[in-house]
C-alpha positions, 0 to 999 in steps of 0.5 A, spaced: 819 738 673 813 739 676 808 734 677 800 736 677 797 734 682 789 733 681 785 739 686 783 736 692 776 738 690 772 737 686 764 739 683 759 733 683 751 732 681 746 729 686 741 727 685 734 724 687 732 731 693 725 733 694 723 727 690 725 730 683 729 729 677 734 735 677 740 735 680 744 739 684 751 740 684 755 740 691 763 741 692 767 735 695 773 734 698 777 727 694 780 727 700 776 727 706 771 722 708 765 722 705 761 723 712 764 731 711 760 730 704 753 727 707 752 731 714 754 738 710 749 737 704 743 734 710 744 741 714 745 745 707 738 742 705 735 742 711 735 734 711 736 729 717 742 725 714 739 718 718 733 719 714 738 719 707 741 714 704 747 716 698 749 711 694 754 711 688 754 706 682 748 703 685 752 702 692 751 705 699 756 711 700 759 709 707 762 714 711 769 712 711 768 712 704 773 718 700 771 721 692 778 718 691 777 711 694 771 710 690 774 713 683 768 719 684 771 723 679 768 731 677 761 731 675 760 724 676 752 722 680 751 721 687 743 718 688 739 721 694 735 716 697 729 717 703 730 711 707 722 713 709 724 711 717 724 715 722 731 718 725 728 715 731 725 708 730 734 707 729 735 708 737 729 705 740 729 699 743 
């Protein structure tokens, strides 16, 4: 008998773009790192990735993080936060 393994994608509502209460849902891999996830949404949003934080269950989404390691599930809410620094201020010495 065959087992069903869970898609290696799934559909997930961010939340917290261009300061708003709507969402937008955005495809990730279960799988993959979560700094895939985090630099294609920036450049599909036109955003700096530096200047952004993305947190899930109030914490930081690290880039190590996968969907799988931190129980992300279909559906769920990944918050956008502005960090409000500039991408430069991170490099300056």
């Amino acid at each position: 008998m065959l087992q069903s393994r869970p898609s290696e994608s799934m559909w997930v509502h961010i939340k917290g773009l261009r300061g708003g209460e709507r969402s937008v849902q955005f495809q990730i891999d279960r799988q993959l790192p979560l700094s895939v996830f985090k630099t294609r949404f920036c450049k599909e949003h036109a955003l700096q990735r530096c200047e952004w934080r993305f947190a899930f269950d109030g914490y930081t989404i690290e880039d190590e993080d996968t969907a799988e390691r931190r129980e992300i599930e279909e559906g769920d809410q990944i918050d956008l936060h502005w960090t409000r620094l500039p991408c430069y201020h991170r490099w300056r010495r």
